[in-house]
mmCIF file of the N, C-alpha and C atoms, coordinates in Angstrom:
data_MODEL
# 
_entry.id   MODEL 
# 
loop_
_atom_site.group_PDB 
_atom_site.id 
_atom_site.type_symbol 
_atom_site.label_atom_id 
_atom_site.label_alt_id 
_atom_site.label_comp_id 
_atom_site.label_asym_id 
_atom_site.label_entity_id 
_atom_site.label_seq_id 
_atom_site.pdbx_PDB_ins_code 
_atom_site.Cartn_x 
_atom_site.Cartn_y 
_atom_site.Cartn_z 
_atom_site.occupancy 
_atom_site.B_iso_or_equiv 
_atom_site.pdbx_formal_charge 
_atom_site.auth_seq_id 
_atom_site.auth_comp_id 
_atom_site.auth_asym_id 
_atom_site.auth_atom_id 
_atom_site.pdbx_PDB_model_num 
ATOM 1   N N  . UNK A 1 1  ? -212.936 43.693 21.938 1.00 0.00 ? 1  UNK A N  1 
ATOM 2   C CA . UNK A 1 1  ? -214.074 44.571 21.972 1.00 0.00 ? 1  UNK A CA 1 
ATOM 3   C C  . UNK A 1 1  ? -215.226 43.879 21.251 1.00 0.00 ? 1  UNK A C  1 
ATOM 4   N N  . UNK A 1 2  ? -216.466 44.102 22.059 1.00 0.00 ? 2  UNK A N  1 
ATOM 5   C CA . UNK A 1 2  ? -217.722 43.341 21.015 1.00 0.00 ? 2  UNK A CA 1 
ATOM 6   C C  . UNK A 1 2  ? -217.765 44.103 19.834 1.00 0.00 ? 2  UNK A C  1 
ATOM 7   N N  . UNK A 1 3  ? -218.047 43.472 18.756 1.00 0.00 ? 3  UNK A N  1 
ATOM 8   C CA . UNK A 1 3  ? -218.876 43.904 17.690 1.00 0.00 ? 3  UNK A CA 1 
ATOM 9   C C  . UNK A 1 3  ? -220.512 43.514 17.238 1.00 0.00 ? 3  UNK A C  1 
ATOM 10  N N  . UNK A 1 4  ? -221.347 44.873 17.263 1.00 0.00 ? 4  UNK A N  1 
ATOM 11  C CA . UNK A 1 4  ? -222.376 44.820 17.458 1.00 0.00 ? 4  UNK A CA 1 
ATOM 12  C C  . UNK A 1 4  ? -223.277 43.782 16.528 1.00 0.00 ? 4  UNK A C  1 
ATOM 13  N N  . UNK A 1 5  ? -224.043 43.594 16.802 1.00 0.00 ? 5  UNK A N  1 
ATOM 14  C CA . UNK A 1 5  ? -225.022 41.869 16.192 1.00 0.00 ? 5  UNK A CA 1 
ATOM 15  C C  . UNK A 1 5  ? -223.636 40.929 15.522 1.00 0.00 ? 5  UNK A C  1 
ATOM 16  N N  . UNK A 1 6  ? -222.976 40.592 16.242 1.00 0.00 ? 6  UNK A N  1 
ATOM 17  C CA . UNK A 1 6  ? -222.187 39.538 16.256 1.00 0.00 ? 6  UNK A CA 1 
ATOM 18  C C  . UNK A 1 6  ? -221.916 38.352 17.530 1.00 0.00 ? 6  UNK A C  1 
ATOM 19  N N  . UNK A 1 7  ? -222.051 37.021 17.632 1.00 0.00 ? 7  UNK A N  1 
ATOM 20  C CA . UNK A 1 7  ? -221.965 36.539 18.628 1.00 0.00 ? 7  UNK A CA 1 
ATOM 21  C C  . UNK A 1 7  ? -220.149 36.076 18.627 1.00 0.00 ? 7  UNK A C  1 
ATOM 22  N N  . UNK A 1 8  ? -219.343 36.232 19.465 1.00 0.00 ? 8  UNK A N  1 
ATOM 23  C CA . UNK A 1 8  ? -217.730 35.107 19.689 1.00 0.00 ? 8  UNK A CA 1 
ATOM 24  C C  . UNK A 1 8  ? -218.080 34.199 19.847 1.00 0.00 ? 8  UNK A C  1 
ATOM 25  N N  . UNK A 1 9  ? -217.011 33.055 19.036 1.00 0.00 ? 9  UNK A N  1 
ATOM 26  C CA . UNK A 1 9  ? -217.423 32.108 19.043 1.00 0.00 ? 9  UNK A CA 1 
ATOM 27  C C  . UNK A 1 9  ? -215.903 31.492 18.821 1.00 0.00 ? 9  UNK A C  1 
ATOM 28  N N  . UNK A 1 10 ? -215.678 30.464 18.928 1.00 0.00 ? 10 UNK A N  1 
ATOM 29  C CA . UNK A 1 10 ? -214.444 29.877 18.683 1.00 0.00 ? 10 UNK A CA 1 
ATOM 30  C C  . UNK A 1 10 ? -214.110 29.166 16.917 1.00 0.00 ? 10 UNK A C  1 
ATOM 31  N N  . UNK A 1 11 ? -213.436 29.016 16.595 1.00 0.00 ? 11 UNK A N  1 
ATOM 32  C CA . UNK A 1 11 ? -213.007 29.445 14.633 1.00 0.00 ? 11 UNK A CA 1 
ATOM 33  C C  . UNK A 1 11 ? -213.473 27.432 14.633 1.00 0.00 ? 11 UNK A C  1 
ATOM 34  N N  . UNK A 1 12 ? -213.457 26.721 15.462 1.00 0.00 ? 12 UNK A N  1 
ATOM 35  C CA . UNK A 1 12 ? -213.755 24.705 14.580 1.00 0.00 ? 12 UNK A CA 1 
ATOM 36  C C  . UNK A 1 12 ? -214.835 25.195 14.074 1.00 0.00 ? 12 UNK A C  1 
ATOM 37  N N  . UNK A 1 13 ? -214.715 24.673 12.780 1.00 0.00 ? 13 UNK A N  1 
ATOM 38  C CA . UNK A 1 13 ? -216.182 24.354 12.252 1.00 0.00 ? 13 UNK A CA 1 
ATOM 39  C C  . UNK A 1 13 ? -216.824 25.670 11.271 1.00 0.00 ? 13 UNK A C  1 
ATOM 40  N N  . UNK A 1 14 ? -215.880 26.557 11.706 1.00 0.00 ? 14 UNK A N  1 
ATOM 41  C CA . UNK A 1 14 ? -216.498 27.778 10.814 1.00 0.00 ? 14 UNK A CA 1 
ATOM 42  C C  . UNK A 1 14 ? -216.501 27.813 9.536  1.00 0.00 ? 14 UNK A C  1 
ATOM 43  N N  . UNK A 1 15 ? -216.792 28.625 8.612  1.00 0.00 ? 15 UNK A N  1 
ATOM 44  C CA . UNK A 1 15 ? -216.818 28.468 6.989  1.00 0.00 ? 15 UNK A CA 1 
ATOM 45  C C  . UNK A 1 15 ? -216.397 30.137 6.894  1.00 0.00 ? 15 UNK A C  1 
ATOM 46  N N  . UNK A 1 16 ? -216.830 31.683 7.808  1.00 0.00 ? 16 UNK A N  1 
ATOM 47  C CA . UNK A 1 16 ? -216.364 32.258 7.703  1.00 0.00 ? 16 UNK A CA 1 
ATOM 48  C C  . UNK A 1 16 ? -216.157 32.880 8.920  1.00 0.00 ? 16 UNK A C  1 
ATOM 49  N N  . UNK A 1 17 ? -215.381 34.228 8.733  1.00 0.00 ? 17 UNK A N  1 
ATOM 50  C CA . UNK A 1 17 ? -215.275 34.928 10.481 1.00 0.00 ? 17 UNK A CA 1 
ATOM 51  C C  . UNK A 1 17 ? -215.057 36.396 10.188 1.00 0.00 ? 17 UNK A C  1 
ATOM 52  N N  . UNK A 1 18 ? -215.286 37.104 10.945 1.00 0.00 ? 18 UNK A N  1 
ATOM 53  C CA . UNK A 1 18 ? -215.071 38.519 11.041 1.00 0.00 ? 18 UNK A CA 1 
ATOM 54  C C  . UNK A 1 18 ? -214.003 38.809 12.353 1.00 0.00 ? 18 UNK A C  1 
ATOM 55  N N  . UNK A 1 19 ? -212.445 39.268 11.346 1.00 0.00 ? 19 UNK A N  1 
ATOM 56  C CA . UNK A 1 19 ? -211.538 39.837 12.720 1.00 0.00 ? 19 UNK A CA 1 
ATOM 57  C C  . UNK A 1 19 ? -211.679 41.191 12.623 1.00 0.00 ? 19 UNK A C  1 
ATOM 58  N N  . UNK A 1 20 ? -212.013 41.355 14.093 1.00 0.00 ? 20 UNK A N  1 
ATOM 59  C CA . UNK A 1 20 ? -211.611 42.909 14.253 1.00 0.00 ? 20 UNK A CA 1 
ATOM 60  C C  . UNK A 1 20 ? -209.792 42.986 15.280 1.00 0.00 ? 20 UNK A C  1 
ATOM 61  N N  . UNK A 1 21 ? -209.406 44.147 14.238 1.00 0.00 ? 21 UNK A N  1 
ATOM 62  C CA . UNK A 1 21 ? -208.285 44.786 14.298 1.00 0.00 ? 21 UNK A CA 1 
ATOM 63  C C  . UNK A 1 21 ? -208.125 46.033 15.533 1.00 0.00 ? 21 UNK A C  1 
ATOM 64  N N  . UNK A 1 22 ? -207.700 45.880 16.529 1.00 0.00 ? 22 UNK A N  1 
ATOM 65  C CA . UNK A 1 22 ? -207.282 46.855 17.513 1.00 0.00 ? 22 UNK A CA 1 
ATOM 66  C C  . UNK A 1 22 ? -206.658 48.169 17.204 1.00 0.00 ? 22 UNK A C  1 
ATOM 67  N N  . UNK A 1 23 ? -206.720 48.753 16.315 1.00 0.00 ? 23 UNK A N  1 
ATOM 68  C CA . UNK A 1 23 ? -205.630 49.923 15.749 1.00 0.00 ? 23 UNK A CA 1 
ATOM 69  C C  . UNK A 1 23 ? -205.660 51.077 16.987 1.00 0.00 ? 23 UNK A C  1 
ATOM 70  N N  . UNK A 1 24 ? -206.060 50.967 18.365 1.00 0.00 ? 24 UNK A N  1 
ATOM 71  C CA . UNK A 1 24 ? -205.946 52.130 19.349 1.00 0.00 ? 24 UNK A CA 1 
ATOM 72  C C  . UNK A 1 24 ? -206.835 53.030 18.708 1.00 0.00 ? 24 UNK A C  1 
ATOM 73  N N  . UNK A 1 25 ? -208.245 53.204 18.070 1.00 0.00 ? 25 UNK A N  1 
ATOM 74  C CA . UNK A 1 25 ? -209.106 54.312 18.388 1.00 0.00 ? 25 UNK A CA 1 
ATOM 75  C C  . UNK A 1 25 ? -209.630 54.104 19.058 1.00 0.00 ? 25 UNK A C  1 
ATOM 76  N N  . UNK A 1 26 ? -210.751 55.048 19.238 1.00 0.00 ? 26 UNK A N  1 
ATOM 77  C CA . UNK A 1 26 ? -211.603 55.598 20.577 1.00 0.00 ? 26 UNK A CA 1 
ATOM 78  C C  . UNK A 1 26 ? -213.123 54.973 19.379 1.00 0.00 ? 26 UNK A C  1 
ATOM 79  N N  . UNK A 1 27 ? -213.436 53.780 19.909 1.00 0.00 ? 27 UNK A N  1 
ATOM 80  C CA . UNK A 1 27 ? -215.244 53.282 18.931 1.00 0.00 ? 27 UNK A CA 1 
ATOM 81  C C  . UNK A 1 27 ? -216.077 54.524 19.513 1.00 0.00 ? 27 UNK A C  1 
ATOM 82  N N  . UNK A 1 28 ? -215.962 55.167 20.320 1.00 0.00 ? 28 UNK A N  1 
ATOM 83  C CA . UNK A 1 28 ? -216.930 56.348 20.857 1.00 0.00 ? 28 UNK A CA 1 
ATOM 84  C C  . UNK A 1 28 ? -217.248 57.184 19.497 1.00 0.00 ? 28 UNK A C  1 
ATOM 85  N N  . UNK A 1 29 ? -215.656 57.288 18.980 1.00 0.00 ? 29 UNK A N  1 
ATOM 86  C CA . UNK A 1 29 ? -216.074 58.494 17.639 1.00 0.00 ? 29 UNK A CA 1 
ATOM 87  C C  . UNK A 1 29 ? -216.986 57.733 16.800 1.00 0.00 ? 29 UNK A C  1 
ATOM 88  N N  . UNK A 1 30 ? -217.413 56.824 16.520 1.00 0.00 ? 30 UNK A N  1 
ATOM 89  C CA . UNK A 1 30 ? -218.058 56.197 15.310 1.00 0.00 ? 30 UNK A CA 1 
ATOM 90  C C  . UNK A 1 30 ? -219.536 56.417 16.218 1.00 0.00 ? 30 UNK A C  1 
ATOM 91  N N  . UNK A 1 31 ? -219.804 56.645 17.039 1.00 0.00 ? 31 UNK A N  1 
ATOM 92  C CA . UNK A 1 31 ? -221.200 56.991 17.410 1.00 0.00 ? 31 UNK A CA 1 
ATOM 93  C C  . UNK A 1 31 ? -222.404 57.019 16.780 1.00 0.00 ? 31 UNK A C  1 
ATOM 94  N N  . UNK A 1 32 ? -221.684 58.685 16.657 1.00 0.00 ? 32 UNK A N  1 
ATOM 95  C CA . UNK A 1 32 ? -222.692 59.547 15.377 1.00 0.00 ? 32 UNK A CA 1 
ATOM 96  C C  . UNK A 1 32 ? -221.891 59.588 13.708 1.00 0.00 ? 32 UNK A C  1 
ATOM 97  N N  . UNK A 1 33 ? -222.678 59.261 13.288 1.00 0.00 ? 33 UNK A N  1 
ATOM 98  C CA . UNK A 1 33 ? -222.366 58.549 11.444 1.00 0.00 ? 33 UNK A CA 1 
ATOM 99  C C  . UNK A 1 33 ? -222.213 59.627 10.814 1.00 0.00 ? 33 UNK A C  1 
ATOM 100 N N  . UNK A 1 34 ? -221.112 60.824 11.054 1.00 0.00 ? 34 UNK A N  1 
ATOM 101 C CA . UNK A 1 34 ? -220.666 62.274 10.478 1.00 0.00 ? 34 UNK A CA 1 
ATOM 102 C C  . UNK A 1 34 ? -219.424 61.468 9.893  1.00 0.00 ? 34 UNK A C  1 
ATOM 103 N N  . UNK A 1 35 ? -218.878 62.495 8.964  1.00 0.00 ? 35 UNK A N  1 
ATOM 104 C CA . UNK A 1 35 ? -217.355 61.994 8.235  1.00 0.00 ? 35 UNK A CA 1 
ATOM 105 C C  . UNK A 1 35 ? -216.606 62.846 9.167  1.00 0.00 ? 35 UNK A C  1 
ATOM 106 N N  . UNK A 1 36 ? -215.197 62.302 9.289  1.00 0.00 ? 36 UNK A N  1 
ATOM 107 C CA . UNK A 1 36 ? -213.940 62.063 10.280 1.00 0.00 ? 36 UNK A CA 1 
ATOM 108 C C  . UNK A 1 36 ? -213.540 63.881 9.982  1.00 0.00 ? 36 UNK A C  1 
ATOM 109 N N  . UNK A 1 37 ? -213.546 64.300 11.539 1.00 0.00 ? 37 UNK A N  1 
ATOM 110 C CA . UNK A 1 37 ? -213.048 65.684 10.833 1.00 0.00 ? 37 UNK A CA 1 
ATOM 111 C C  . UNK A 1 37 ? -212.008 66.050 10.819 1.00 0.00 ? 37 UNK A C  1 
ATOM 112 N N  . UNK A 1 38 ? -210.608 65.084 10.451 1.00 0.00 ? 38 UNK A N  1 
ATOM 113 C CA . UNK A 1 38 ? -209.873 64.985 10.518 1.00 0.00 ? 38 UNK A CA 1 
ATOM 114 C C  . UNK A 1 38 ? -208.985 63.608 9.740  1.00 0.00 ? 38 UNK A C  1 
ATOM 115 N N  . UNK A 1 39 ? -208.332 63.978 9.141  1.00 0.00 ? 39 UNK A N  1 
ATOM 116 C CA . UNK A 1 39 ? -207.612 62.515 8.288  1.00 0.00 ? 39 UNK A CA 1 
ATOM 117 C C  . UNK A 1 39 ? -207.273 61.309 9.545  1.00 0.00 ? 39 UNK A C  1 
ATOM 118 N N  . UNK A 1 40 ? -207.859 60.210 9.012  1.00 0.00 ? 40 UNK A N  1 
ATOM 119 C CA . UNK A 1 40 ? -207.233 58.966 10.020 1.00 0.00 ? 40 UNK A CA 1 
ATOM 120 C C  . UNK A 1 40 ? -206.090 58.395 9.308  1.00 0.00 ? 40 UNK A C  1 
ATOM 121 N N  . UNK A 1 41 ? -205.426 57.737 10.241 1.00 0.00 ? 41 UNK A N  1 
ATOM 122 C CA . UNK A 1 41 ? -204.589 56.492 9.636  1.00 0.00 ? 41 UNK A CA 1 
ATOM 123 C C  . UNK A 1 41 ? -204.830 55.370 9.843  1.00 0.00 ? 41 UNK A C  1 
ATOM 124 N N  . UNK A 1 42 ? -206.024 54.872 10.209 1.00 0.00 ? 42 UNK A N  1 
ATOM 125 C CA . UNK A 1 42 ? -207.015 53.668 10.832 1.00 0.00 ? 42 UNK A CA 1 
ATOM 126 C C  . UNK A 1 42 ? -206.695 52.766 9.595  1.00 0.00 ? 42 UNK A C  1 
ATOM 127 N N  . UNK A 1 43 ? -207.878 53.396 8.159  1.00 0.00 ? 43 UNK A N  1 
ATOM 128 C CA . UNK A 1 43 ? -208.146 52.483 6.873  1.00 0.00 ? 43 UNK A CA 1 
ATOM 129 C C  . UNK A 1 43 ? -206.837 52.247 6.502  1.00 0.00 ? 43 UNK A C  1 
ATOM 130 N N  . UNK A 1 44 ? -205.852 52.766 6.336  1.00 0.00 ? 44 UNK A N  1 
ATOM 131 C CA . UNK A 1 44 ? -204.296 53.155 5.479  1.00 0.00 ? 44 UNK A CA 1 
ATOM 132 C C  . UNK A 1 44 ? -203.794 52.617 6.525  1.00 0.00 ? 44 UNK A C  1 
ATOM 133 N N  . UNK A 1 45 ? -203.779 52.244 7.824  1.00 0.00 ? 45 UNK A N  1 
ATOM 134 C CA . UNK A 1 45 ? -202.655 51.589 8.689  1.00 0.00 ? 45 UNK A CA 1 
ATOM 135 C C  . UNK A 1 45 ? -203.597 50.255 8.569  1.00 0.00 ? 45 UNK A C  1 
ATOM 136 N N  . UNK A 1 46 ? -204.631 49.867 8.533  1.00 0.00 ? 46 UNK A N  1 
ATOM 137 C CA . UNK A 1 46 ? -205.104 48.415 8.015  1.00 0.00 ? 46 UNK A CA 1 
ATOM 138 C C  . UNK A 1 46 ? -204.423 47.616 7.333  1.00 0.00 ? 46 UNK A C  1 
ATOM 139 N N  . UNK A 1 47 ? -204.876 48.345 5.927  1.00 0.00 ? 47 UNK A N  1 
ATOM 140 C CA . UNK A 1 47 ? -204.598 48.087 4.292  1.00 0.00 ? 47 UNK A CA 1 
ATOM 141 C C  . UNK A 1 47 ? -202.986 48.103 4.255  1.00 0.00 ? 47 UNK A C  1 
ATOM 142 N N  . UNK A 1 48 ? -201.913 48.172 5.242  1.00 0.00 ? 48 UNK A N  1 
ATOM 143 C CA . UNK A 1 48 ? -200.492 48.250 5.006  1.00 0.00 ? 48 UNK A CA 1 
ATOM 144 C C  . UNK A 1 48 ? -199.589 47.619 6.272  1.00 0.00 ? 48 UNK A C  1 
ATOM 145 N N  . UNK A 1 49 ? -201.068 46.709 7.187  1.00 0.00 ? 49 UNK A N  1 
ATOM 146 C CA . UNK A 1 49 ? -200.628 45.631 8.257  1.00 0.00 ? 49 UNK A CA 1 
ATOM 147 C C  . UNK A 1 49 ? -200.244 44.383 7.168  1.00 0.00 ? 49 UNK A C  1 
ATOM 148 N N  . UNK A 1 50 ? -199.510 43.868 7.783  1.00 0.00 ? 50 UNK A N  1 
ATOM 149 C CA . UNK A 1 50 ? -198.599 42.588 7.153  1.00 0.00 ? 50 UNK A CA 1 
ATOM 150 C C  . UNK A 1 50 ? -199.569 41.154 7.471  1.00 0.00 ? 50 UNK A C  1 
ATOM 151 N N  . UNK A 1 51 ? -199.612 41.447 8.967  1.00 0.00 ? 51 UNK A N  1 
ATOM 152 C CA . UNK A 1 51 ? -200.550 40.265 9.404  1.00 0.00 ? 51 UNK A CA 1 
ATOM 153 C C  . UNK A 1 51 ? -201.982 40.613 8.732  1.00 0.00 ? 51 UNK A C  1 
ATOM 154 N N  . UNK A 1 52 ? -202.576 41.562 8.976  1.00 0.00 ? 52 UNK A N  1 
ATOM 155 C CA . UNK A 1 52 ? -203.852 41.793 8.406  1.00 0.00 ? 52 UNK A CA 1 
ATOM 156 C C  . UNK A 1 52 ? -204.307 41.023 7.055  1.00 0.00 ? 52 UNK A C  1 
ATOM 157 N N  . UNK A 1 53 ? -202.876 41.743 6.394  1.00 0.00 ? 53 UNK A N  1 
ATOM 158 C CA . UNK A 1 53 ? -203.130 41.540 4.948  1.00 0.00 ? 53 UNK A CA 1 
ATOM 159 C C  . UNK A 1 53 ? -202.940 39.743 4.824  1.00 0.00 ? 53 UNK A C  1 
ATOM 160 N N  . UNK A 1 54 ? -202.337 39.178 5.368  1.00 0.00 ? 54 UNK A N  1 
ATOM 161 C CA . UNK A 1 54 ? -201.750 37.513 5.235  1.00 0.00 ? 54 UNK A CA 1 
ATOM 162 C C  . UNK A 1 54 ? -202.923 37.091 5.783  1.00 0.00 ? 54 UNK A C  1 
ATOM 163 N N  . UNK A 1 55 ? -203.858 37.567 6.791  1.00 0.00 ? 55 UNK A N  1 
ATOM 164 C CA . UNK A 1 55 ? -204.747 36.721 6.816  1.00 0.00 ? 55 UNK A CA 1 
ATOM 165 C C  . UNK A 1 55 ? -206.199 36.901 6.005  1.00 0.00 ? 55 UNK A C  1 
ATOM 166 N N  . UNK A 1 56 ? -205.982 37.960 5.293  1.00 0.00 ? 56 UNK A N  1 
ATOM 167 C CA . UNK A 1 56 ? -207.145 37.920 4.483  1.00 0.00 ? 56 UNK A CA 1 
ATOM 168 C C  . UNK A 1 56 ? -206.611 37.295 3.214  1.00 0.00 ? 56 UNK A C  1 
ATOM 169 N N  . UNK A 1 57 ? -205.510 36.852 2.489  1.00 0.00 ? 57 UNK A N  1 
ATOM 170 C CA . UNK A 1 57 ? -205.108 36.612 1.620  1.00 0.00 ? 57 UNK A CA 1 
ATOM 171 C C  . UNK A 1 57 ? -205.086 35.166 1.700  1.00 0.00 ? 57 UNK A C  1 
ATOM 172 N N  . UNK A 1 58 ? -204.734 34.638 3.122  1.00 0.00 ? 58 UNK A N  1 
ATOM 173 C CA . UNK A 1 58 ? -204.901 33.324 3.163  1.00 0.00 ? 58 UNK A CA 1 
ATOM 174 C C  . UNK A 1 58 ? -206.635 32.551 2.806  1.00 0.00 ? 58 UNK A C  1 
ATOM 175 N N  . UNK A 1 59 ? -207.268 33.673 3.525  1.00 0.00 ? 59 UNK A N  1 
ATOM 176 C CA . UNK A 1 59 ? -208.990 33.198 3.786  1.00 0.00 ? 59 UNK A CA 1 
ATOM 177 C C  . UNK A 1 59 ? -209.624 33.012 2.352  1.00 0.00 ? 59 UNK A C  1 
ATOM 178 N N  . UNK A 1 60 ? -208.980 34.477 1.518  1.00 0.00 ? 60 UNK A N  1 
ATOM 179 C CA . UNK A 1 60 ? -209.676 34.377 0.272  1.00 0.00 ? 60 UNK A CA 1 
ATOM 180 C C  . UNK A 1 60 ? -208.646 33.123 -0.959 1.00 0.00 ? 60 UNK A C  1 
ATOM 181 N N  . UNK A 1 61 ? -208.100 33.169 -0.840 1.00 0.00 ? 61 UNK A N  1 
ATOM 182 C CA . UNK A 1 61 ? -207.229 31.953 -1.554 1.00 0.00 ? 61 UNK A CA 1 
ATOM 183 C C  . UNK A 1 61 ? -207.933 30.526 -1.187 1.00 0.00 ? 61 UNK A C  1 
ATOM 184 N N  . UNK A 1 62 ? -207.675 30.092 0.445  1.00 0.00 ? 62 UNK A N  1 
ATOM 185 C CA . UNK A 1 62 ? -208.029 28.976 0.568  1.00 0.00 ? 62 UNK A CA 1 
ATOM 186 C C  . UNK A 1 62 ? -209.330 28.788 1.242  1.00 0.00 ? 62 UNK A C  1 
ATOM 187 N N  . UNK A 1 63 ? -210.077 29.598 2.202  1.00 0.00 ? 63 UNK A N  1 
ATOM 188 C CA . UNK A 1 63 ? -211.415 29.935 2.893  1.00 0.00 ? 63 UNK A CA 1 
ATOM 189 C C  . UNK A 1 63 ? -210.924 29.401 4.116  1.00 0.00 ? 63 UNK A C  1 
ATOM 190 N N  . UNK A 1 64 ? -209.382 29.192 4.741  1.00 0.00 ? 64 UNK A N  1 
ATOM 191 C CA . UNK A 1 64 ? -208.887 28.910 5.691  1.00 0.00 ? 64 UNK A CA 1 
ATOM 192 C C  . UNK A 1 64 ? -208.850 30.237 6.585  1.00 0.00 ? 64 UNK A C  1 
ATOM 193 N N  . UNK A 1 65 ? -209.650 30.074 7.849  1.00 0.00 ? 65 UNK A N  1 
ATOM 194 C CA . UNK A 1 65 ? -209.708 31.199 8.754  1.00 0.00 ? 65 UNK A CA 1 
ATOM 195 C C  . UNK A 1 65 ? -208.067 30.783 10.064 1.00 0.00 ? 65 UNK A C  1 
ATOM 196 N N  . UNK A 1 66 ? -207.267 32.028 9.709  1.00 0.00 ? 66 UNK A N  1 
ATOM 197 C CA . UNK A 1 66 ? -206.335 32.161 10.556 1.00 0.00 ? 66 UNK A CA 1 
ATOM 198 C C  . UNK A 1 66 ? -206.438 32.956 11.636 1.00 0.00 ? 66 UNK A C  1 
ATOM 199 N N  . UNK A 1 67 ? -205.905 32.019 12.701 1.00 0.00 ? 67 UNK A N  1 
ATOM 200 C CA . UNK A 1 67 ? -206.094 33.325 13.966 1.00 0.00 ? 67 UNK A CA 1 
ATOM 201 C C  . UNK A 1 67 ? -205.058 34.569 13.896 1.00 0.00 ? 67 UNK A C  1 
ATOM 202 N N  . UNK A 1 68 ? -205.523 35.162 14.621 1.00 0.00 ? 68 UNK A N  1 
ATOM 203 C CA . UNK A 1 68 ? -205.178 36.239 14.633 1.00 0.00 ? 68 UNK A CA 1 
ATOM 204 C C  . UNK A 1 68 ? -203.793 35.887 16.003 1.00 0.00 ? 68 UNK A C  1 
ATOM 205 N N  . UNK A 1 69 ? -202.660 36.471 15.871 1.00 0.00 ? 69 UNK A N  1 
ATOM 206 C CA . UNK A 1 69 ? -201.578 36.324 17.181 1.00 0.00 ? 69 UNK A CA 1 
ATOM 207 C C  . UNK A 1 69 ? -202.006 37.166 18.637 1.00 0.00 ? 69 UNK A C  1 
# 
């Protein structure tokens, strides 16, 4: 999925990167900038991905950008 004022680009040469994570919502709800009227498990199923977490742990340790599988 695009992310808005961001160009894809392929990771040679980079210094940093922004992954976005597929967790199955609907980007429609983020539209309009109201709070969730309803509890997600979006942030909390992030913050408790294995891969997620290994590749931000790798980036900030070494500034090595890992792909994503």
């Amino acid at each position: 999925m695009p992310v808005w004022g961001l160009t894809e680009t392929n990771l040679s040469g980079l210094a940093s990167a922004y992954q976005l994570f597929d967790r199955g919502w609907n980007p429609e709800t983020y539209r309009v900038c109201a709070p969730a009227t309803n509890v997600s498990s979006i942030h909390e199923g992030l913050r408790r991905d294995t891969q997620a977490v290994n590749q931000l742990v790798v980036f900030l340790k070494t500034g090595v950008i890992v792909p994503a599988n």
